[in-house]
C-alpha positions in Angstrom: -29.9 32.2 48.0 -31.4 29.9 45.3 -30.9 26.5 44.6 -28.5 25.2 43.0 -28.6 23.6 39.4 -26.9 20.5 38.4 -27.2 18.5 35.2 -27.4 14.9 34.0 -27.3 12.8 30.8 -30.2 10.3 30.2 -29.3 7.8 27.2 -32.1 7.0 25.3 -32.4 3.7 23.6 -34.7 4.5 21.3 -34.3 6.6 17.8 -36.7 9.4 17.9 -38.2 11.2 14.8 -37.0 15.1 15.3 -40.7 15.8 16.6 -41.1 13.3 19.4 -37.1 14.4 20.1 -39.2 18.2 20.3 -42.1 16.0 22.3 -39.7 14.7 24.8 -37.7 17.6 25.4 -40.9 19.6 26.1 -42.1 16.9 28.7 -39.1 17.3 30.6 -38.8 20.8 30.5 -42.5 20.5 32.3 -41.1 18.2 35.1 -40.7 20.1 38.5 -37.3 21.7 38.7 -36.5 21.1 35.2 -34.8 24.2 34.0 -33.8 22.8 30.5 -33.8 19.8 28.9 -32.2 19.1 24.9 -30.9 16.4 23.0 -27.8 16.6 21.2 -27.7 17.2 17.7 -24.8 14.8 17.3 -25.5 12.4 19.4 -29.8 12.0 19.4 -29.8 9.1 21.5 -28.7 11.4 24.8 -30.6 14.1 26.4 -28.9 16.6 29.3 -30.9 18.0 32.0 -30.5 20.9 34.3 -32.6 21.0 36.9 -33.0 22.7 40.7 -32.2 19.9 43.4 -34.4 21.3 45.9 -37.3 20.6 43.6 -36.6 17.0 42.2 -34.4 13.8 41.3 -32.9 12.5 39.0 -34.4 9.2 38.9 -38.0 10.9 39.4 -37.2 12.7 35.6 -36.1 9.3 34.0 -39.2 7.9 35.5 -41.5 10.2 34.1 -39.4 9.3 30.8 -39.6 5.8 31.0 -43.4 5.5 31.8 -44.0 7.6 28.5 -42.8 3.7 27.3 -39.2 4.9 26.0 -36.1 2.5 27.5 -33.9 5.3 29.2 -31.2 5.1 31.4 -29.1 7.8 33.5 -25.2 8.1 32.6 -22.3 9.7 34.4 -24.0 9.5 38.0 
């Protein structure tokens, strides 16, 4: 059986430019276990990610997002 896939918000404090929202979403999508990774349309400042939790954390992806220098936070954990 595989594992299982759950998702998160992250809240970005920062307003990206459409291509670093493009950057961001494609560093994540790299991130062990990340399955996808997109920011709203709507709402730019929040970013959901799916990803296997046999492979990674939560606060491992908003790490590797907050030493790329950006002020993130997790939401509705």
């Amino acid at each position: 059986m595989g594992s299982a896939i759950v998702d998160f918000t992250v809240h970005l404090d920062e307003e990206l430019a459409p291509e670093e929202q493009c950057k961001l979403e494609d560093f994540v999508r790299d991130q062990d276990g990340v399955v996808s990774a997109g920011i709203s349309i709507k709402h730019p400042h929040l970013m959901m990610v799916a990803y296997a939790v046999d492979q990674n954390k939560p606060s491992n992806i908003l790490h590797q997002i907050q030493k790329r220098g950006l002020h993130a936070e997790l939401i509705g954990l």
